[in-house]
N, CA, C and O atoms as CSV, one atom per row, in Angstrom:
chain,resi,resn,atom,element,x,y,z
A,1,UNK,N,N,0.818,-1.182,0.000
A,1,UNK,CA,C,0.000,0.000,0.000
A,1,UNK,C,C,0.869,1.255,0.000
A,1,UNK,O,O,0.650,2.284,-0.640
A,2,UNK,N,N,2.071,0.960,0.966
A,2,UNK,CA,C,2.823,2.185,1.254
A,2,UNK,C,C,3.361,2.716,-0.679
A,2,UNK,O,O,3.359,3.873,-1.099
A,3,UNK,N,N,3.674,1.712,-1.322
A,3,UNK,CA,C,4.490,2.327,-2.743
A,3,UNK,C,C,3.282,2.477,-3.411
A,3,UNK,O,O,3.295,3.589,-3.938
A,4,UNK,N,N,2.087,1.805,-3.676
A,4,UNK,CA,C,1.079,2.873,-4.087
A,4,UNK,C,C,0.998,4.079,-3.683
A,4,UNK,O,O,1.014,4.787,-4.690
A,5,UNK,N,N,0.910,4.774,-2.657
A,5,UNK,CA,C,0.623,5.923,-2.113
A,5,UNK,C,C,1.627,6.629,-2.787
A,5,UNK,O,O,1.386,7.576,-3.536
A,6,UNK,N,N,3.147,6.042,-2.455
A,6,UNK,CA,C,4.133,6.796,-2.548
A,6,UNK,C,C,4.533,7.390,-4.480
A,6,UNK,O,O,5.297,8.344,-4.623
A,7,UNK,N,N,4.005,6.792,-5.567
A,7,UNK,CA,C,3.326,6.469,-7.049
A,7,UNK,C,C,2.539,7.432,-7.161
A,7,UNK,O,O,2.840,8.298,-7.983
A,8,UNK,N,N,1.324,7.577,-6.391
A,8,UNK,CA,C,0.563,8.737,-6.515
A,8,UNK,C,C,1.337,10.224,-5.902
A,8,UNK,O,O,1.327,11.239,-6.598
A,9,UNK,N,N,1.741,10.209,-5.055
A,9,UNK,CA,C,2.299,11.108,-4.335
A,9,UNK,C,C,3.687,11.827,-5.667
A,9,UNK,O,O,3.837,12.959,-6.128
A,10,UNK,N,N,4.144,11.048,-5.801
A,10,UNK,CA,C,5.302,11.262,-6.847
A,10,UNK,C,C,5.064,11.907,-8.037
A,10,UNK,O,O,5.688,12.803,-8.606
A,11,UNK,N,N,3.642,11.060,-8.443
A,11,UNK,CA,C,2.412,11.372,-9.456
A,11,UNK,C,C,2.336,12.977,-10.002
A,11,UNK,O,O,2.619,13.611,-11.018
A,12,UNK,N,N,1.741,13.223,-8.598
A,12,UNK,CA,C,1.123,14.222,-8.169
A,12,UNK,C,C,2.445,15.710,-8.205
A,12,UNK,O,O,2.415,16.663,-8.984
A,13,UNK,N,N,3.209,15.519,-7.393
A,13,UNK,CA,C,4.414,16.622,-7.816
A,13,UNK,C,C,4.798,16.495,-8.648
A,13,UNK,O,O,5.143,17.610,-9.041
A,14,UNK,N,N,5.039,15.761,-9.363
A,14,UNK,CA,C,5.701,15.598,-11.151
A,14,UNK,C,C,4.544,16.989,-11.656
A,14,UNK,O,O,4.901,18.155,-11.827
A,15,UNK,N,N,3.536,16.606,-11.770
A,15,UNK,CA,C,2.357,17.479,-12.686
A,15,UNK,C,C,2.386,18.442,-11.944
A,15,UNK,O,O,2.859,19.200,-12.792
A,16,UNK,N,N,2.278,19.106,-11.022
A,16,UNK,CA,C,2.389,20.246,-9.926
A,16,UNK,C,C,3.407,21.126,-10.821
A,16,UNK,O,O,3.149,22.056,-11.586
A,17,UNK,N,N,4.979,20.377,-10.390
A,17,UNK,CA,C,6.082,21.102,-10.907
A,17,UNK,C,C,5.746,21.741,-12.407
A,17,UNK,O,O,5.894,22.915,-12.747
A,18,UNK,N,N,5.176,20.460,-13.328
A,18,UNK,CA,C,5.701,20.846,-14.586
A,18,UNK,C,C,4.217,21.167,-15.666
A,18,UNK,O,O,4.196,20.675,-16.794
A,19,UNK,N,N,3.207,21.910,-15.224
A,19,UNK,CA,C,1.959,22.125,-15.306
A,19,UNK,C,C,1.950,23.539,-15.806
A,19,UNK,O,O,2.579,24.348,-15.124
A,20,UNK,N,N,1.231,24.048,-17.074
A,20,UNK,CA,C,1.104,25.925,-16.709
A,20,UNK,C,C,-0.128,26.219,-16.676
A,20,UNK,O,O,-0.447,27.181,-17.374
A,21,UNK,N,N,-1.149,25.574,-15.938
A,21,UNK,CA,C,-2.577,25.670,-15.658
A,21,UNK,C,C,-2.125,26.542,-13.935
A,21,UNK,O,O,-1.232,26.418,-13.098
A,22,UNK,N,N,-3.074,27.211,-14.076
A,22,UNK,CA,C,-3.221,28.111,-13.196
A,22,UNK,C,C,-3.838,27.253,-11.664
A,22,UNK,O,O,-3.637,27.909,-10.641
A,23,UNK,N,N,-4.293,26.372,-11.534
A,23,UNK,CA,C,-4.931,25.656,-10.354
A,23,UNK,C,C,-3.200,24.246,-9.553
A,23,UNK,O,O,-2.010,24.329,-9.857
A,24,UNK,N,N,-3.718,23.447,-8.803
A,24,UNK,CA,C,-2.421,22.900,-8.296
A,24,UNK,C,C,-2.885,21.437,-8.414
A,24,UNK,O,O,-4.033,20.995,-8.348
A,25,UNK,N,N,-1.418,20.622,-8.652
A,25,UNK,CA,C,-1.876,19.148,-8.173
A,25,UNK,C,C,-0.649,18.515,-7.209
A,25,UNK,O,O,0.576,18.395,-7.229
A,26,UNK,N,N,-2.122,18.101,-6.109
A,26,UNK,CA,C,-1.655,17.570,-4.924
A,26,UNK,C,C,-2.110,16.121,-3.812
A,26,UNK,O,O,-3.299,15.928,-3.555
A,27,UNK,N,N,-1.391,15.518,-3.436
A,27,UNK,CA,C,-1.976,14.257,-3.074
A,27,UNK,C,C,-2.095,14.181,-1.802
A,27,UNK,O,O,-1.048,14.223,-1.156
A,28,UNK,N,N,-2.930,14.096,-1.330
A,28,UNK,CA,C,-3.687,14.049,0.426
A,28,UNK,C,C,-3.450,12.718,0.935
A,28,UNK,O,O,-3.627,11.694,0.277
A,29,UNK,N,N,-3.213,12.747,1.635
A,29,UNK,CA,C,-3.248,11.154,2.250
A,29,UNK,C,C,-3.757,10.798,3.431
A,29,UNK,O,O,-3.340,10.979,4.575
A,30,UNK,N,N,-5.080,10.065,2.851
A,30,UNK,CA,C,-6.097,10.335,4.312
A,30,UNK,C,C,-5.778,8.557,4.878
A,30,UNK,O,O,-6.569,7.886,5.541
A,31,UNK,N,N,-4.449,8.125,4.399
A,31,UNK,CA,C,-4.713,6.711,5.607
A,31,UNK,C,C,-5.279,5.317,4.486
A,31,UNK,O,O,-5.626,5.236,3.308
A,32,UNK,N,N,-5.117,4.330,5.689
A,32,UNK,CA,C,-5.529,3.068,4.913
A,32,UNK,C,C,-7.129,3.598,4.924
A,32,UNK,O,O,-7.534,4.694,5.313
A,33,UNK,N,N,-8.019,2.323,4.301
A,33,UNK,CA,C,-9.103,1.907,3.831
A,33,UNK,C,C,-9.554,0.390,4.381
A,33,UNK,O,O,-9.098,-0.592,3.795
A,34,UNK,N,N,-10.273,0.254,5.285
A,34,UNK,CA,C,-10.343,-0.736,5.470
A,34,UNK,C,C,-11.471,-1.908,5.026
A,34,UNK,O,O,-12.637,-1.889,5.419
A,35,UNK,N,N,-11.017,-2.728,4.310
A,35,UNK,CA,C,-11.914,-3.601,3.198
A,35,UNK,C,C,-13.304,-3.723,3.655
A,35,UNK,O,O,-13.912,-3.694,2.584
A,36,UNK,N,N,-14.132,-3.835,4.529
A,36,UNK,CA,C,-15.387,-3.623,4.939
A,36,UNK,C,C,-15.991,-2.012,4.539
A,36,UNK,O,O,-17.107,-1.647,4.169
A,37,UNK,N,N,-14.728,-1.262,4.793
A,37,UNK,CA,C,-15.047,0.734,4.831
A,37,UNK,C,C,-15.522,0.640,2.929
A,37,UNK,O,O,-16.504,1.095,2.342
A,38,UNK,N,N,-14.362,-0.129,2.437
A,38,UNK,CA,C,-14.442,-0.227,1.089
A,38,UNK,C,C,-15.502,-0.970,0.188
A,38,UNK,O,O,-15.721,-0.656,-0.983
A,39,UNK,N,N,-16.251,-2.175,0.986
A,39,UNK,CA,C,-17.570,-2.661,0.717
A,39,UNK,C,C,-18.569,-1.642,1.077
A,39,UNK,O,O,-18.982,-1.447,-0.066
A,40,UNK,N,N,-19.046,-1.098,1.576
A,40,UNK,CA,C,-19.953,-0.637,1.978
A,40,UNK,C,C,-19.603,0.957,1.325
A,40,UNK,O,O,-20.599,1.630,1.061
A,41,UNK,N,N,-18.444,1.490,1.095
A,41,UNK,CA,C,-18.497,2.343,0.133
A,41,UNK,C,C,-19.221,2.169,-1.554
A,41,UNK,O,O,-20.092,2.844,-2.103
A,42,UNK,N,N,-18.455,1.000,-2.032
A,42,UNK,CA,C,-18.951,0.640,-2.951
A,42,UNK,C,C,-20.115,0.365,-3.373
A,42,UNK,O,O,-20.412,0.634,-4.537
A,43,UNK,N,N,-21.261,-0.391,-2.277
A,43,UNK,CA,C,-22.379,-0.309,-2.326
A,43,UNK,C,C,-23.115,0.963,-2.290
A,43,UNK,O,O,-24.343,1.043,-2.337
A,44,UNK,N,N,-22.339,1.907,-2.208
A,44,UNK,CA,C,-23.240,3.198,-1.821
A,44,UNK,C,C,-23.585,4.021,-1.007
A,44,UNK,O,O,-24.280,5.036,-1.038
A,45,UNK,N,N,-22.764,3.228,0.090
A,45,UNK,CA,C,-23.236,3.889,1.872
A,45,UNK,C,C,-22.067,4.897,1.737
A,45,UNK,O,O,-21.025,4.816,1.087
A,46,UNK,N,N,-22.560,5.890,2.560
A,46,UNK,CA,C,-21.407,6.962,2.860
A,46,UNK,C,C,-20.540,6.893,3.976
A,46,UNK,O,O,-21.102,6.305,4.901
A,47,UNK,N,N,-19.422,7.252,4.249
A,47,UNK,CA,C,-18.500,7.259,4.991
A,47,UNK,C,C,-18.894,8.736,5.598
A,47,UNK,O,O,-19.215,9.706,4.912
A,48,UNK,N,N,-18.811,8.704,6.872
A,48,UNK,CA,C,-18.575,9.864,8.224
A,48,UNK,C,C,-17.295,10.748,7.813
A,48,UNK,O,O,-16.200,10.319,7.448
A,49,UNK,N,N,-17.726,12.186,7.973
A,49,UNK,CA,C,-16.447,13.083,7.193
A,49,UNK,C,C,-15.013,12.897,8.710
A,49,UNK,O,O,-13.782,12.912,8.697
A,50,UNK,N,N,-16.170,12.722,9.927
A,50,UNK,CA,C,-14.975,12.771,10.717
A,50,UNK,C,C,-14.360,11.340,11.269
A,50,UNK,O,O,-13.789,11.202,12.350
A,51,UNK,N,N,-14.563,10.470,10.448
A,51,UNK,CA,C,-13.700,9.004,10.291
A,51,UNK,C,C,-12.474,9.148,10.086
A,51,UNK,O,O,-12.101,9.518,8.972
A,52,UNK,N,N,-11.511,8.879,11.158
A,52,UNK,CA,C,-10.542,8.710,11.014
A,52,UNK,C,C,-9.906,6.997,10.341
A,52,UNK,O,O,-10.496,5.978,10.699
A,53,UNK,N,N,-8.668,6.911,9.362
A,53,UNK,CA,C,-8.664,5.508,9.424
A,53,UNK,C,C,-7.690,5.698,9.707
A,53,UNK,O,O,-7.051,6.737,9.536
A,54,UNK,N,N,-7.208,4.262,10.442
A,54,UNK,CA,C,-5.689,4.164,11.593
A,54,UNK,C,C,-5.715,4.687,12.413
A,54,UNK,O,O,-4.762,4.661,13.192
């Protein structure tokens, strides 16, 4: 999970740096996902804004 994140993250400043659009790109990292959080996302249910994961 950690080198996914770290892929997007890398992702993400590559296009930041080398972009001439006026807006920014940046990668947040809100934490694992935990495979039940991720069923029940998928079905449609919403996740709590103040859910922390980990």
């Amino acid at each position: 999970m950690e080198l996914l994140r770290s892929h997007f993250r890398q992702t993400a400043e590559m296009l930041d740096s080398n972009t001439a659009l006026t807006g920014r790109v940046y990668f947040k990292n809100f934490g694992d996902l935990e495979f039940e959080k991720y069923l029940s996302l998928k079905q449609g249910m919403f996740s709590k804004k103040h859910h922390s994961f980990g």
